[in-house]
C-alpha positions, 0 to 999 in steps of 0.5 A: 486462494490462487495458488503460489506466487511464481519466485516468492518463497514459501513464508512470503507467499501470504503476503504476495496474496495480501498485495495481490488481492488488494490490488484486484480490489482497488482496481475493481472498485474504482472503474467507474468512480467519478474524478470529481469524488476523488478528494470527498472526505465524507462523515469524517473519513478519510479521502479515497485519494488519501488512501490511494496515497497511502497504499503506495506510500506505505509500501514504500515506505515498509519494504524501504526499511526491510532492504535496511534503508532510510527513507529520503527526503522525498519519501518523507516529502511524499508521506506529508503530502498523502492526502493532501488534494493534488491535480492527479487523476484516478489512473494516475493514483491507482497506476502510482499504487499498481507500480508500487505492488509490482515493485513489492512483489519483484522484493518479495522474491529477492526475499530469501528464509535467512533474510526473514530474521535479519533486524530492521530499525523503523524510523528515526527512532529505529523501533526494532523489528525484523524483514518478517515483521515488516513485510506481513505488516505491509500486508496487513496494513494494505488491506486495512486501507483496501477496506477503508478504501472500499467503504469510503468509495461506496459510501461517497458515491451513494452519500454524495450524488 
């Protein structure tokens, strides 16, 4: 617990800490991983640049829909390309999901209680849902792929010397 996030309300302010603490953790994780390991997909898991990717693409993609917006052309370029080896650095991956998680937070604060409520359409689809659901479900989303990213780390540095 580190107290409030200065501007984010009350309702809001577990999943600026989610955002927050994955990103302290992602950072700290991955000083002195090796370049060369970025792409390793070891025992069947998922790339540590794939989840790099993810993080920052599904926030996008989530607070995208809370502010009722449909995603473009070049998020759903993005999304195909998540996981896909690219020339990007660690730094450029990690400073791509830092903006991101900036980003979420300056929403978060945008975010009033009457705008918790308000529907939200999920995709081509429009799978109902609501500013709420979509913002803790960033949350909640984030630290699954901070742990599987955190695992998948460790694991390739040990497993892969």
């Amino acid at each position: 617990m580190r107290g409030p996030v200065e501007g984010v309300q009350p309702l809001l302010q577990p999943v600026a800490h989610a955002l927050l603490q994955a990103r302290e953790e992602v950072n700290e994780m991955l000083k002195d991983f090796p370049e060369s390991k970025l792409w390793v997909k070891s025992a069947d898991m998922a790339s540590v640049g794939f989840h790099l990717q993810h993080l920052r693409g599904v926030l996008d993609r989530l607070f995208t829909y809370a502010r009722n917006e449909s995603l473009t052309d070049a998020k759903l370029k993005e999304l195909k390309a998540e996981g896909v080896p690219s020339d990007a650095t660690i730094a450029d991956l990690l400073g791509e999901f830092n903006v991101q998680v900036d980003r979420s937070i300056e929403q978060l604060k945008q975010t009033t209680a009457d705008d918790l409520l308000l529907p939200r359409g999920i995709g081509r689809k429009q799978i109902p849902t609501n500013v709420l659901g979509l913002l803790f479900h960033a949350a909640e989303h984030t630290m699954r792929h901070t742990g599987q990213l955190l695992v998948t780390a460790r694991w390739v540095k040990l497993a892969n010397p």
